[in-house]
PyMOL CGO cylinders between C-alpha atoms (Angstrom):
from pymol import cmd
from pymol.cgo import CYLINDER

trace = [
    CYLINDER, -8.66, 15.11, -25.36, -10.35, 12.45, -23.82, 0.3, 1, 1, 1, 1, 1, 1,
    CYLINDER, -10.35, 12.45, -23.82, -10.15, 11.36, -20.35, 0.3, 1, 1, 1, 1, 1, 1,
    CYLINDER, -10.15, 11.36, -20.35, -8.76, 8.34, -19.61, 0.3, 1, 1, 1, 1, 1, 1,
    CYLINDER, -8.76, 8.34, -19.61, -10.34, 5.50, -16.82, 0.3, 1, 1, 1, 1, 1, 1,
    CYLINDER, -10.34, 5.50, -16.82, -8.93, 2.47, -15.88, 0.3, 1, 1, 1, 1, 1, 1,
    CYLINDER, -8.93, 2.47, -15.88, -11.56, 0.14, -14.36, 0.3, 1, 1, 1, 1, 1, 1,
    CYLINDER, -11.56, 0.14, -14.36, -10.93, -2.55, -11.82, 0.3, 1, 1, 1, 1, 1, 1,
    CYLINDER, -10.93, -2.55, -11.82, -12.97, -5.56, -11.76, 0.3, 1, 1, 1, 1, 1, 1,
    CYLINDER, -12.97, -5.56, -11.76, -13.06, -8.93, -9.61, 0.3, 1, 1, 1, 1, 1, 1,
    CYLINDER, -13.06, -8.93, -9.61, -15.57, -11.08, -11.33, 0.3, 1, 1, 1, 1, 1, 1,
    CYLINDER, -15.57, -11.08, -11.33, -18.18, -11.26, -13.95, 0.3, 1, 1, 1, 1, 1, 1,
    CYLINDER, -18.18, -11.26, -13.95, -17.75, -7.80, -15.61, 0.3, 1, 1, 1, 1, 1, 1,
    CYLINDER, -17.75, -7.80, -15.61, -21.00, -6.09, -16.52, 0.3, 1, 1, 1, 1, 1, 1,
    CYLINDER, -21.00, -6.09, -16.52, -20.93, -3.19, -14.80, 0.3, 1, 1, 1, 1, 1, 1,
    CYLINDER, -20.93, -3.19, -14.80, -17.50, -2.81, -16.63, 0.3, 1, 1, 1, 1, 1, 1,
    CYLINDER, -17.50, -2.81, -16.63, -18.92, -3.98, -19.97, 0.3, 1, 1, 1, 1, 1, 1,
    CYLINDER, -18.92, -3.98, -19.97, -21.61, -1.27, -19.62, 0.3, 1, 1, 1, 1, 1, 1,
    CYLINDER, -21.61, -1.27, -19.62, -19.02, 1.23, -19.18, 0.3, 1, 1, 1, 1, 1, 1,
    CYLINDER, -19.02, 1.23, -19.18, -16.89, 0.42, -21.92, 0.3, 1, 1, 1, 1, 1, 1,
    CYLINDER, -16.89, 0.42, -21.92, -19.76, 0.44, -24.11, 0.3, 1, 1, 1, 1, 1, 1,
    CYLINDER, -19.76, 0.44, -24.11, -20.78, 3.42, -23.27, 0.3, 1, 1, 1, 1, 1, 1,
    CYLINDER, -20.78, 3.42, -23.27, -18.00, 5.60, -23.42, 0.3, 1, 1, 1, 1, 1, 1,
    CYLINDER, -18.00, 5.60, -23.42, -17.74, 3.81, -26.81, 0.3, 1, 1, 1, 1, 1, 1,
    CYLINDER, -17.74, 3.81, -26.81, -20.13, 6.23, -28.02, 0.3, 1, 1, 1, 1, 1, 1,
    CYLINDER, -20.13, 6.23, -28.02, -18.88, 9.07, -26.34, 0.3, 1, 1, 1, 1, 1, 1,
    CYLINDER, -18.88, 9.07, -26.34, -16.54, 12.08, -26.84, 0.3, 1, 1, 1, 1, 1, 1,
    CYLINDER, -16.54, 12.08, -26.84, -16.08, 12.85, -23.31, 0.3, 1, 1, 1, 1, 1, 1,
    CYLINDER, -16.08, 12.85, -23.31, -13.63, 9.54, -22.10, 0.3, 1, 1, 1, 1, 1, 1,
    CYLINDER, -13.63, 9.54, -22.10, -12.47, 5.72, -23.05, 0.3, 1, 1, 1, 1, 1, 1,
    CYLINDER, -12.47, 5.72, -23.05, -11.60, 3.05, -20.87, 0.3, 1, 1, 1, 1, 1, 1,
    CYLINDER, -11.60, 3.05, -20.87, -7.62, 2.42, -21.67, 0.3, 1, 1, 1, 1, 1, 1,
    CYLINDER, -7.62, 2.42, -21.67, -7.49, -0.52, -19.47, 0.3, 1, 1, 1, 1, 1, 1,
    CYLINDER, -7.49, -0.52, -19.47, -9.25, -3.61, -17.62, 0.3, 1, 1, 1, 1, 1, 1,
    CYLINDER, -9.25, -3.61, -17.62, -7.07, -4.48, -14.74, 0.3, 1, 1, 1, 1, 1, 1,
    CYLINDER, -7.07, -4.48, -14.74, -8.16, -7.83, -12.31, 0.3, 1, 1, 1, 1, 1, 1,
    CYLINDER, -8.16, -7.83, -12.31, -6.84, -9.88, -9.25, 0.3, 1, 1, 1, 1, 1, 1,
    CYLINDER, -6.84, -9.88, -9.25, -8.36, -12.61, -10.99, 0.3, 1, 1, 1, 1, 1, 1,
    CYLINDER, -8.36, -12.61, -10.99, -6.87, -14.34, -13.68, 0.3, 1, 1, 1, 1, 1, 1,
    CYLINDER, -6.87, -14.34, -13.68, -9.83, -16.45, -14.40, 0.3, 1, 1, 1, 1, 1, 1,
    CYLINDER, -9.83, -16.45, -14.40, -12.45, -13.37, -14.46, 0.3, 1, 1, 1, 1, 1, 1,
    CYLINDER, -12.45, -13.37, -14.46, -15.19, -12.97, -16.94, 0.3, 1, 1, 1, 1, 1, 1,
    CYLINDER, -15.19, -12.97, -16.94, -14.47, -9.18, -16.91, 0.3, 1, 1, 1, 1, 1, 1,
    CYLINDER, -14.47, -9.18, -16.91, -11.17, -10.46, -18.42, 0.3, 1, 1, 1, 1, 1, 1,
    CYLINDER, -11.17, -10.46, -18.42, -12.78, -12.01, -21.69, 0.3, 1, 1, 1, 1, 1, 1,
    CYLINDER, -12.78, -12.01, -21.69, -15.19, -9.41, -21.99, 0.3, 1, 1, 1, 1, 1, 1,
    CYLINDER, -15.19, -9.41, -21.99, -12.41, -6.66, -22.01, 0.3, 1, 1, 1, 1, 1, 1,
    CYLINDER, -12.41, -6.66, -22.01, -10.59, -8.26, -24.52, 0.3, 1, 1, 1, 1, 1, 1,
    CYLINDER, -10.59, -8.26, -24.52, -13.68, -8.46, -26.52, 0.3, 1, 1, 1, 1, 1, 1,
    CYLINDER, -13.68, -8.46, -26.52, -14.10, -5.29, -26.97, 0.3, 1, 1, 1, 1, 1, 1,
    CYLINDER, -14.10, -5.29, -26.97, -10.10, -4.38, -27.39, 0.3, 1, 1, 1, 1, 1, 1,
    CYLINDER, -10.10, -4.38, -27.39, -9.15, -3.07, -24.24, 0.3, 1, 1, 1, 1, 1, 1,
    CYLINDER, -9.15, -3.07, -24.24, -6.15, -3.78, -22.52, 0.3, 1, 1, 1, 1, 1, 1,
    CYLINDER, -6.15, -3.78, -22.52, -6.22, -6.11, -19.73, 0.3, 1, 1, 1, 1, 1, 1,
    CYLINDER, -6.22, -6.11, -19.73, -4.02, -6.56, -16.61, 0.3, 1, 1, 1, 1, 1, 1,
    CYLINDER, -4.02, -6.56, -16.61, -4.00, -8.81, -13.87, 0.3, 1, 1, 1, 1, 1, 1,
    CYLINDER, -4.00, -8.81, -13.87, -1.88, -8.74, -10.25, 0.3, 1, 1, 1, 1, 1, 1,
    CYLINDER, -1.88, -8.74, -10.25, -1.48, -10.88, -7.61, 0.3, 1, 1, 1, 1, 1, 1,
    CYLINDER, -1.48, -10.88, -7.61, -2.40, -9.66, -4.39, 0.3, 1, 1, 1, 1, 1, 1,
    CYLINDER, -2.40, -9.66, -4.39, 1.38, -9.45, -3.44, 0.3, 1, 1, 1, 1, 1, 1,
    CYLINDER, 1.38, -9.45, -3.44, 1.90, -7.45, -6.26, 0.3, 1, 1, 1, 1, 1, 1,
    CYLINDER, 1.90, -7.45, -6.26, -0.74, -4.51, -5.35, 0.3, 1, 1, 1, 1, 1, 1,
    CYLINDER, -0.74, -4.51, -5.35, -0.29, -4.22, -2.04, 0.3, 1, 1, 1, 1, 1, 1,
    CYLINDER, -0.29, -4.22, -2.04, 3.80, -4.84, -1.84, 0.3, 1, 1, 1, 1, 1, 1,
    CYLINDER, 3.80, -4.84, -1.84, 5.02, -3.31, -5.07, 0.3, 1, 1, 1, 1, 1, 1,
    CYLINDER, 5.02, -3.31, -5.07, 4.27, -0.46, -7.11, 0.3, 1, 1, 1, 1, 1, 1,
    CYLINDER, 4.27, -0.46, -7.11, 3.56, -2.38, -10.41, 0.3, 1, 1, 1, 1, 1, 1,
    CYLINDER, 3.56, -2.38, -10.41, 0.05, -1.21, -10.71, 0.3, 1, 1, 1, 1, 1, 1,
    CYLINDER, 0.05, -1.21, -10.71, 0.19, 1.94, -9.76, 0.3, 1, 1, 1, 1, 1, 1,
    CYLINDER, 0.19, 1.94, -9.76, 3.22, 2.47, -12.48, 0.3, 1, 1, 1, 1, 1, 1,
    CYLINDER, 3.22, 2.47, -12.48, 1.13, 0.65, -15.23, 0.3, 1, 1, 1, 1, 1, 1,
    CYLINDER, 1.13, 0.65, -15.23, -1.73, 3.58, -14.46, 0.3, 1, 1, 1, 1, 1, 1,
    CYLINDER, -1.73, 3.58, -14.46, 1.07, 6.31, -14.22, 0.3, 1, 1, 1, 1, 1, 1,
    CYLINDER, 1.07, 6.31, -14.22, 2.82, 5.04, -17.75, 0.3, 1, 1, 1, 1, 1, 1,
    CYLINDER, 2.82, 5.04, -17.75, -0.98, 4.72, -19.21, 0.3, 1, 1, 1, 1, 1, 1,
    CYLINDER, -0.98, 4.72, -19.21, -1.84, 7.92, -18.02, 0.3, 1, 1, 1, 1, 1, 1,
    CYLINDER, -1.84, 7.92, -18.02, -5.32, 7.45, -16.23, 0.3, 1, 1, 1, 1, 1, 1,
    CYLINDER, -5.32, 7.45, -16.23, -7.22, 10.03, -15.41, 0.3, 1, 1, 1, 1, 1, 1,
    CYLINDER, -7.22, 10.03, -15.41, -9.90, 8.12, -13.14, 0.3, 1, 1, 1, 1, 1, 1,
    CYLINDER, -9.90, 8.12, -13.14, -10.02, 4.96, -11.40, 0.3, 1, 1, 1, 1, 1, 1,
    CYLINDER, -10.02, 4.96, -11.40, -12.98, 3.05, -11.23, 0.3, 1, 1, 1, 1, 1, 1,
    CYLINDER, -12.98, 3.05, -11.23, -14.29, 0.32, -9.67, 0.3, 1, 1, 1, 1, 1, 1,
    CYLINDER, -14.29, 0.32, -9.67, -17.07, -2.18, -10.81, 0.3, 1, 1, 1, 1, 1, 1,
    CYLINDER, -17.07, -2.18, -10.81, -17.25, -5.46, -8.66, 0.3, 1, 1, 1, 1, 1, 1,
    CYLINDER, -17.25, -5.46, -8.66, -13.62, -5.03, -7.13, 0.3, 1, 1, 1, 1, 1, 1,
    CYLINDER, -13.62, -5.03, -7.13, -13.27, -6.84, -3.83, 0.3, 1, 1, 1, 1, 1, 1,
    CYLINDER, -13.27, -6.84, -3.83, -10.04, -5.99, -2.29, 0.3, 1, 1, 1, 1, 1, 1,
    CYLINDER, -10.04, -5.99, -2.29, -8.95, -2.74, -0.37, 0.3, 1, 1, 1, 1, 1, 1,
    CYLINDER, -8.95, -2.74, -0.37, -7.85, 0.14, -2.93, 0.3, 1, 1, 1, 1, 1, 1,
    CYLINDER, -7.85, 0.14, -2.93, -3.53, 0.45, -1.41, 0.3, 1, 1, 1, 1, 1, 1,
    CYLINDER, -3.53, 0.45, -1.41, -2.82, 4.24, 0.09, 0.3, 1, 1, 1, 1, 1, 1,
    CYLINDER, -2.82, 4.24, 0.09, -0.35, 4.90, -2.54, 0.3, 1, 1, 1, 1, 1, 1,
    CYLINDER, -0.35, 4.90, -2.54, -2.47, 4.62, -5.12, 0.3, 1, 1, 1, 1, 1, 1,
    CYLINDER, -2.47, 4.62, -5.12, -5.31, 5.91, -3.39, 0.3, 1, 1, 1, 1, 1, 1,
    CYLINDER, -5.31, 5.91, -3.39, -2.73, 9.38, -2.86, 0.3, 1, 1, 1, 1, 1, 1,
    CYLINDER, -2.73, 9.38, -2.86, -1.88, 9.32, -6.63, 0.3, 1, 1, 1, 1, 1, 1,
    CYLINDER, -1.88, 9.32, -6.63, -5.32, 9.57, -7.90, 0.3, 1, 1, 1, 1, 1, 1,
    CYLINDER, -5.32, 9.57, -7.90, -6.95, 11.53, -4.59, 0.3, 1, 1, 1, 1, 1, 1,
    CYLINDER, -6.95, 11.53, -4.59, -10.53, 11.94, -5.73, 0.3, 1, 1, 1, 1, 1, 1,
    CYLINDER, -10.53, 11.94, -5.73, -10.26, 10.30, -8.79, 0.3, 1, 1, 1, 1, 1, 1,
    CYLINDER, -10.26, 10.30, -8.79, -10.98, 6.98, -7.30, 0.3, 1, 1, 1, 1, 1, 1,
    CYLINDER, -10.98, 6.98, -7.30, -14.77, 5.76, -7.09, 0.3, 1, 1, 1, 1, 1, 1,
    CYLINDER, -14.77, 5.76, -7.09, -16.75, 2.41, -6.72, 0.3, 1, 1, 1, 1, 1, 1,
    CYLINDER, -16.75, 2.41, -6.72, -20.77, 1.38, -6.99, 0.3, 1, 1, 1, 1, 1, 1,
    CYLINDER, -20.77, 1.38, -6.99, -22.07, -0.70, -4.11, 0.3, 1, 1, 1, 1, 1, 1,
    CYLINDER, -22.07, -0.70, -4.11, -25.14, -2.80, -4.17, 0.3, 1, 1, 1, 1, 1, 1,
    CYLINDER, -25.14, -2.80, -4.17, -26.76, -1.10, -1.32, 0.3, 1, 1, 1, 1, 1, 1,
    CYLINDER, -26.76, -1.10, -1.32, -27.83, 2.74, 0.46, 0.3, 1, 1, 1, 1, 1, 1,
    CYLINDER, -27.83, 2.74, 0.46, -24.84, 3.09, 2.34, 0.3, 1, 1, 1, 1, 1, 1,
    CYLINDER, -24.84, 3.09, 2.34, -23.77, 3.56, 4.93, 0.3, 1, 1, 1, 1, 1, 1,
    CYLINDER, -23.77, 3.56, 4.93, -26.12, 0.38, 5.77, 0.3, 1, 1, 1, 1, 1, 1,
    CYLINDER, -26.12, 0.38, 5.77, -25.05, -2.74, 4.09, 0.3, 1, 1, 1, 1, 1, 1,
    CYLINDER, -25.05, -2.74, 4.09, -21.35, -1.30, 3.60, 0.3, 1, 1, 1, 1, 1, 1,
    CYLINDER, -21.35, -1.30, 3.60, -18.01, -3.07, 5.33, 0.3, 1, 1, 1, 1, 1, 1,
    CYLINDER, -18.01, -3.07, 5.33, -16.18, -6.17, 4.72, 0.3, 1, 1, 1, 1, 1, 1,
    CYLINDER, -16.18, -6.17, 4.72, -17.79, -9.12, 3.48, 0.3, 1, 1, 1, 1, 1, 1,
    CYLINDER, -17.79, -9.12, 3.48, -20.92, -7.03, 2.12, 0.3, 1, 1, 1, 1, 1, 1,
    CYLINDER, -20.92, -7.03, 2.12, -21.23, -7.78, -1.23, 0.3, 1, 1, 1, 1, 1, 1,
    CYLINDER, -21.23, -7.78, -1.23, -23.08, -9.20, -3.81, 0.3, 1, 1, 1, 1, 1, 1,
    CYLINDER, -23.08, -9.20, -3.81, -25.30, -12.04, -2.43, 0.3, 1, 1, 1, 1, 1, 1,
    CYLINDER, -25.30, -12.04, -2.43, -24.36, -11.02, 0.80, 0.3, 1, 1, 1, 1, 1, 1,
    CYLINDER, -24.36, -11.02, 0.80, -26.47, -7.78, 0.95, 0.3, 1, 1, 1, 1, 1, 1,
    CYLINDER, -26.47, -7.78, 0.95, -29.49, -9.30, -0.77, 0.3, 1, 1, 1, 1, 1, 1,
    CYLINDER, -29.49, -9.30, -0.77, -29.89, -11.87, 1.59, 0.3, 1, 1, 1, 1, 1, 1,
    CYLINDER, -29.89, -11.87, 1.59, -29.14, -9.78, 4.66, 0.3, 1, 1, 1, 1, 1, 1,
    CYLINDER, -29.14, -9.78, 4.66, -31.67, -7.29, 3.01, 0.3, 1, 1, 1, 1, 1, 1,
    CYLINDER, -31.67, -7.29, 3.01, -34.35, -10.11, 2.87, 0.3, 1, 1, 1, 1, 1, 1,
    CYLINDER, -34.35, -10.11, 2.87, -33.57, -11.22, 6.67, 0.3, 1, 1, 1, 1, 1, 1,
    CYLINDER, -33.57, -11.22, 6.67, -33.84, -7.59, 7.64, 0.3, 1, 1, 1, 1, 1, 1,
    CYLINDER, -33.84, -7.59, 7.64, -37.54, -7.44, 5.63, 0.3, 1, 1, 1, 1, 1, 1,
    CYLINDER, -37.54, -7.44, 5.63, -36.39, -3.95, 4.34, 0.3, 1, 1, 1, 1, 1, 1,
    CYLINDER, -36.39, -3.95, 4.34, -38.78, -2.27, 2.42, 0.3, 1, 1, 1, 1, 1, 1,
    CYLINDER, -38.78, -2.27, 2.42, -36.32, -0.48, -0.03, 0.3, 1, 1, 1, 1, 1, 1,
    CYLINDER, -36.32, -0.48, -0.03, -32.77, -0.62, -1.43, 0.3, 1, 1, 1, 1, 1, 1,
    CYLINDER, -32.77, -0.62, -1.43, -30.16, 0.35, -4.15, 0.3, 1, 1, 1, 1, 1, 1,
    CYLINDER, -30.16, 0.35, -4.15, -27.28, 1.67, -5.21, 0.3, 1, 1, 1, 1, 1, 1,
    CYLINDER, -27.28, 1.67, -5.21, -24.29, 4.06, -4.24, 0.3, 1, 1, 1, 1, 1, 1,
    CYLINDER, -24.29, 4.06, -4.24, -21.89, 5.73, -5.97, 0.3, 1, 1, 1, 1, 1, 1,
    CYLINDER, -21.89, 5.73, -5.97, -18.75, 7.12, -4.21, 0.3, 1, 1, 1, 1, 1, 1,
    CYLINDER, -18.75, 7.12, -4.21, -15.17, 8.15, -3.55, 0.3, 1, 1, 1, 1, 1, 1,
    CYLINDER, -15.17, 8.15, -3.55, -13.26, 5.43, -2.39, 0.3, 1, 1, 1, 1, 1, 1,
    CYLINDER, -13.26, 5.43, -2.39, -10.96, 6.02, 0.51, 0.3, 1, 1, 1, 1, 1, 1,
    CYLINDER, -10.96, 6.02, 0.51, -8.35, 4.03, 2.92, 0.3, 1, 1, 1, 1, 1, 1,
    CYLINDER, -8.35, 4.03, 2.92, -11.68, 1.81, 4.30, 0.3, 1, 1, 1, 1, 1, 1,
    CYLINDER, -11.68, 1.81, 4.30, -14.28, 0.08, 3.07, 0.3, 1, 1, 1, 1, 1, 1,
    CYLINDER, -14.28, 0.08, 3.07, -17.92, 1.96, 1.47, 0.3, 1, 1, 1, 1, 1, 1,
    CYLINDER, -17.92, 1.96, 1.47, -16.48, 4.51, 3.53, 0.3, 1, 1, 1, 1, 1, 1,
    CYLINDER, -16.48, 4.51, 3.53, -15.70, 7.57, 1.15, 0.3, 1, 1, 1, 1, 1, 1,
    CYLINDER, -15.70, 7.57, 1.15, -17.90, 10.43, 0.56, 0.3, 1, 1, 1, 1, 1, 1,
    CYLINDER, -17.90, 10.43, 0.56, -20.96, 9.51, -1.15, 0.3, 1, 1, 1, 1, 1, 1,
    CYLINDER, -20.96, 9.51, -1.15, -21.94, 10.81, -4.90, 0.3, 1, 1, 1, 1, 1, 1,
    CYLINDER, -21.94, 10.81, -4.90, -25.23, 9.66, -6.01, 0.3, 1, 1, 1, 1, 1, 1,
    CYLINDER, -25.23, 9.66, -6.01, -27.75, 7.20, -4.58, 0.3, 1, 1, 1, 1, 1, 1,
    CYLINDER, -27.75, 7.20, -4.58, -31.01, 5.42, -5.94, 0.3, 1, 1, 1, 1, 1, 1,
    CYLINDER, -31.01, 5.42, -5.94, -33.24, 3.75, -4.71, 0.3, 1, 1, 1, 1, 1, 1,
    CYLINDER, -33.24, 3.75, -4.71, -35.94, 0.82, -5.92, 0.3, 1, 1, 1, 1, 1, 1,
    CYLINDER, -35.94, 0.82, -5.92, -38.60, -1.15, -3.93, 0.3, 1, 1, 1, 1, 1, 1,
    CYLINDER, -38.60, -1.15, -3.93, -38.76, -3.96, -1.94, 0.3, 1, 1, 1, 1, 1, 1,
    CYLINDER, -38.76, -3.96, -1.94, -41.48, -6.20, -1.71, 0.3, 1, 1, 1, 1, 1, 1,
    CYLINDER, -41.48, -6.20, -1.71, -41.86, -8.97, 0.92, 0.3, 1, 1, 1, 1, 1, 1,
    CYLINDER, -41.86, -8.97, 0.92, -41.87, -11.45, -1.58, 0.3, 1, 1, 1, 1, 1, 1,
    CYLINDER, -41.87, -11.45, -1.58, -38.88, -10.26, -3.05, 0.3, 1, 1, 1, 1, 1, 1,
    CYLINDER, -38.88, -10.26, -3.05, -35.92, -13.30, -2.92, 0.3, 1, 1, 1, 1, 1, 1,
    CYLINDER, -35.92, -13.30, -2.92, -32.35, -12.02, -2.93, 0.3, 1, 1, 1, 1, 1, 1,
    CYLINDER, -32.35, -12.02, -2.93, -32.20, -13.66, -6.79, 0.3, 1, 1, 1, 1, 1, 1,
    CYLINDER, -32.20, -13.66, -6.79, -35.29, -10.87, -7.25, 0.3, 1, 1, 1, 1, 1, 1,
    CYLINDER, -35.29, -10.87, -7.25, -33.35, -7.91, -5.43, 0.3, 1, 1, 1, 1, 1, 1,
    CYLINDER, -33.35, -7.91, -5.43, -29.78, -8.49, -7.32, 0.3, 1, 1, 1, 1, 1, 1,
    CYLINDER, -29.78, -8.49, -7.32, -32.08, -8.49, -10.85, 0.3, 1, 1, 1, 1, 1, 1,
    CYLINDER, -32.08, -8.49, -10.85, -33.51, -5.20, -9.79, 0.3, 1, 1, 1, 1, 1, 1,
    CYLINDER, -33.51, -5.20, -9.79, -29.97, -3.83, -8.57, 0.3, 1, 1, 1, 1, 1, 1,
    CYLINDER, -29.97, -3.83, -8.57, -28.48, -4.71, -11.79, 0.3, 1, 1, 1, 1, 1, 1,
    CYLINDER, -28.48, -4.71, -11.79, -30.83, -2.46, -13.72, 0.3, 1, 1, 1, 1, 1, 1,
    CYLINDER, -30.83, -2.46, -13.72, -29.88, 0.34, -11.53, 0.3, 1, 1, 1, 1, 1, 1,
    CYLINDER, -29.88, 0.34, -11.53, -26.05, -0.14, -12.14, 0.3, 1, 1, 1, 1, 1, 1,
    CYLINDER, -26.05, -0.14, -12.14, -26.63, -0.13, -15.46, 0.3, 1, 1, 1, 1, 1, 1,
    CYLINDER, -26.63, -0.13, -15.46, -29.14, 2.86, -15.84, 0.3, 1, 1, 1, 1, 1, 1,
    CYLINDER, -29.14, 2.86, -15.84, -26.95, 5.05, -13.77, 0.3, 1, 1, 1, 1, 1, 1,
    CYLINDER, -26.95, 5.05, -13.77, -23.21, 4.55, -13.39, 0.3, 1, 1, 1, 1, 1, 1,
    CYLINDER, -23.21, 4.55, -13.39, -21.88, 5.09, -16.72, 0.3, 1, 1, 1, 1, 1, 1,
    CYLINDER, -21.88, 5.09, -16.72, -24.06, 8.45, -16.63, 0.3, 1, 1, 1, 1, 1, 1,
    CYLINDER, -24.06, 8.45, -16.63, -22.31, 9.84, -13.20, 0.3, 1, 1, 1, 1, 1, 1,
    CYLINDER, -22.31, 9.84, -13.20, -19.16, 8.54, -13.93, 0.3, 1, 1, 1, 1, 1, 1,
    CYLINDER, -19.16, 8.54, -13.93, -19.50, 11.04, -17.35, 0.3, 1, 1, 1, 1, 1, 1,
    CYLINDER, -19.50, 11.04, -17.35, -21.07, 13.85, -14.84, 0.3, 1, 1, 1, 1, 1, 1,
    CYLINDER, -21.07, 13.85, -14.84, -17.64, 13.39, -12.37, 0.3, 1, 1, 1, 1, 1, 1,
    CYLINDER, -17.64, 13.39, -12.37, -15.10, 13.86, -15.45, 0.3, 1, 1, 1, 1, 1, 1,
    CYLINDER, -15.10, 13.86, -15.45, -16.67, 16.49, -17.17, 0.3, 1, 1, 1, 1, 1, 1,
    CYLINDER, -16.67, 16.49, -17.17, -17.50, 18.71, -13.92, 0.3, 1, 1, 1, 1, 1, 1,
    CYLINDER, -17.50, 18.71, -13.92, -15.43, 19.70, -10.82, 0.3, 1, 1, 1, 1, 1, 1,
    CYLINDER, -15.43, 19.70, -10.82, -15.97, 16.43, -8.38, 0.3, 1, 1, 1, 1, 1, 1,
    CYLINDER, -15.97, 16.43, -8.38, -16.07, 18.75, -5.39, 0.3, 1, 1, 1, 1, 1, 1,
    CYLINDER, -16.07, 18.75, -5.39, -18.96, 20.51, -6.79, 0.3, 1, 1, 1, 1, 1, 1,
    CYLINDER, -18.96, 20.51, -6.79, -21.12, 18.00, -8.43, 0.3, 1, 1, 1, 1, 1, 1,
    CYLINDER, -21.12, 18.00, -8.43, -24.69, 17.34, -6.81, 0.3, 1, 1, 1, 1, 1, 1,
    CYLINDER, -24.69, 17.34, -6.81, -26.66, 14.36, -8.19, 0.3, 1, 1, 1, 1, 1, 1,
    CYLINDER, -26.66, 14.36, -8.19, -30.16, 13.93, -7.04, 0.3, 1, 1, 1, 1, 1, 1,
    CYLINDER, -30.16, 13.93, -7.04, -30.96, 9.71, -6.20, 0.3, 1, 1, 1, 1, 1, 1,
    CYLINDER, -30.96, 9.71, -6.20, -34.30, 8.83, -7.88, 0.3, 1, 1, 1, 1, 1, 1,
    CYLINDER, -34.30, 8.83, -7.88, -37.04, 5.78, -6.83, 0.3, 1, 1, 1, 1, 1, 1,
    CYLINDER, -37.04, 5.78, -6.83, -37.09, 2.94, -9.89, 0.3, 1, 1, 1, 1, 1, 1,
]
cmd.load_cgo(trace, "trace")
């Protein structure tokens, strides 16, 4: 049987396309559902493009109800994950799926990680900095932000006349090379004892 992920998404939805995608071709898991705090987000139309169920919540509804959490209890998700989602994952939800909960972030954590770090954000801060690399990381998510245990980092060059436009290009073709791939290596190993080596694009 396949395992089943639900993916959470804010905004445009590539990451989340990727994903879908590739588990398309797979054996080893399908994304059931597409669930957004954003009624208006691109990750929306491209979930529906590819028939996946969507969902989206108000704010109220994630953090004051239990609506979501019993739509991914009645679906019967196996693993969370999160591809451009911007708010706080809620403690219930968090306890439901413990370890089964994990987000990329544009950026070697634990620098670059916290509220308001995101997207544009870290490029720019990475250009004011004059930081000569950056990335990706994959982790667990836990109760604060780019907080939880790390999986898998990598890394890719910056050059000092790198603009944050430059930076996000080279960030996307990390998120795409690699998160689909350790997602697959976290569902068909035991979490606690998977070891992923970060490589230099």
């Amino acid at each position: 049987m396949k395992t089943r992920i639900a993916i959470f998404a804010s905004g445009n939805g590539s990451n989340a396309e990727n994903i879908i995608r590739y588990f398309l071709k797979r054996d080893t898991a399908e994304v059931l559902l597409v669930l957004s705090n954003s009624p208006k987000a691109k990750v929306l139309e491209r979930a529906k493009a590819l028939n996946i169920s969507v969902v989206t919540f108000s704010k109220e509804d994630f953090y004051m109800s239990e609506s979501v959490l019993n739509r991914l209890l009645n679906e019967k998700i196996d693993w969370i994950i999160l591809a451009g989602f911007l708010l706080k994952f809620p403690e219930p939800i968090l306890q439901h799926f413990k370890n089964k909960v994990i987000n990329i972030h544009p950026a070697l954590l634990p620098k670059y990680g916290g509220k308001g770090m995101y997207g544009m954000n870290i490029h720019k801060a990475i250009v004011e900095k004059k930081e000569s690399e950056t990335g990706i990381t994959i982790h667990f998510v836990n109760e604060n932000y780019d907080e939880g245990k790390i999986i898998f980092q990598a890394k890719t060059e910056v050059l000092g006349t790198d603009t944050p436009e430059i930076i996000a290009k080279k960030i996307h073709t990390l998120e795409q090379q690699y998160f689909p791939k350790v997602i697959e290596n976290l569902i068909t190993e035991n979490p606690q004892d998977t070891r992923l080596r970060g490589h230099m694009q």
